[in-house]
C-alpha positions in Angstrom: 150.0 82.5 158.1 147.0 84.5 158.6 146.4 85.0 154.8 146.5 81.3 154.6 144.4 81.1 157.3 141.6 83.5 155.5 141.6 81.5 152.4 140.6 78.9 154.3 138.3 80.1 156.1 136.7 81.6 153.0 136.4 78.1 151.1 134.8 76.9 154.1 132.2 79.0 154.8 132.0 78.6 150.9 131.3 75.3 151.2 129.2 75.2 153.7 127.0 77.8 152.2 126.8 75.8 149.0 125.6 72.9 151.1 123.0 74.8 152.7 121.4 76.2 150.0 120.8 72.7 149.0 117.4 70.5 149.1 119.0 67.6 150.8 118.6 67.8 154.8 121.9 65.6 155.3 123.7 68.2 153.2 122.2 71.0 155.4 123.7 69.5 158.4 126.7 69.0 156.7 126.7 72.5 155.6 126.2 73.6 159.3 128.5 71.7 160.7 131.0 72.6 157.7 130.7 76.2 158.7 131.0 76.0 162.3 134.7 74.8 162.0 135.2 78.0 159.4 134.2 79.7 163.0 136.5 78.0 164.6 139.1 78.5 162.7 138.3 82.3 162.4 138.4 82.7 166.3 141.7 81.1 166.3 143.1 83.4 163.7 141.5 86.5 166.1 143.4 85.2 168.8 146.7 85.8 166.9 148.5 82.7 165.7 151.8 83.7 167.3 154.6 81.5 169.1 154.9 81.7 172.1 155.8 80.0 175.6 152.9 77.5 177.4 149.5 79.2 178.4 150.8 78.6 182.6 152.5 81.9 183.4 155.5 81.5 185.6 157.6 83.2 187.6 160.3 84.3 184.9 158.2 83.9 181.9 158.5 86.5 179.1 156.1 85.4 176.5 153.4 83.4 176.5 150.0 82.2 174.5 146.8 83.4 175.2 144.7 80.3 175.9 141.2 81.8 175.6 140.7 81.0 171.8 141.8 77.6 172.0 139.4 77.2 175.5 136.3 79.0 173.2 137.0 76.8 170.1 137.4 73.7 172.6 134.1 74.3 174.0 132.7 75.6 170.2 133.4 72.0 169.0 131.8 69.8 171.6 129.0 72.2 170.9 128.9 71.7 167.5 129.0 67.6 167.8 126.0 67.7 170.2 124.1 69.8 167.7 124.8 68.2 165.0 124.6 64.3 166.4 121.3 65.6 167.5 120.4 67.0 163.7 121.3 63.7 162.1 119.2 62.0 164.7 115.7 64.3 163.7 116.9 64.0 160.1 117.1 60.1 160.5 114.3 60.4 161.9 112.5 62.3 159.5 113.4 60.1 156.6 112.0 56.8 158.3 108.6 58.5 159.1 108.2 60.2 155.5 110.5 58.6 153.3 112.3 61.5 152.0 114.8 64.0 152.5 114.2 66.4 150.2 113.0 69.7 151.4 110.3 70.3 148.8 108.9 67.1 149.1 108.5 68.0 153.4 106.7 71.0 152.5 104.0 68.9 150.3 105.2 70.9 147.2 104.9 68.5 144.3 107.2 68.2 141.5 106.4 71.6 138.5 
């Protein structure tokens, strides 16, 4: 499961690299965003993807699941909608004031 895990992981942060690199600023948020949930899903694999028993230890309870990963990555992901609601928002912004989106075109570089 881990291996499947990795690949995925791998194509994300693939993808969201590849969207980065880009001149549009709504694929750079994408791209952001894209790559923070190849984060989560790495901290999740960290944590061991095992089976196990509730998080709640009890009295007679043997095995059990570590809840810290899923607590980070819960607390990772209403990060990551904040930031990124509040990147579309400036790069809404942006494209009302100056009519663009494209990066080169911000800077004032014309077209070569």
């Amino acid at each position: 499961m881990e291996t499947i895990m990795a690949i995925v992981i791998g194509l994300l942060f693939t993808a969201g690299t590849y969207l980065i690199l880009s001149k549009s600023i709504i694929r750079i948020i994408l791209g952001t965003s894209v790559i923070s949930h190849g984060v989560h899903l790495l901290i999740l694999t960290m944590g061991g993807l095992k089976k196990g028993g509730p998080p709640l230890l009890g009295s007679d309870t043997t095995s059990f699941t570590d809840a810290l990963p899923q607590a980070l990555v819960l607390t990772a992901i209403v990060i990551n909608f904040a930031v990124t609601a509040l990147f579309l928002v400036i790069g809404f912004r942006t494209y009302k004031v100056l009519g663009t989106d494209d990066t080169d075109k911000l800077r004032g570089i014309e077209d070569e």
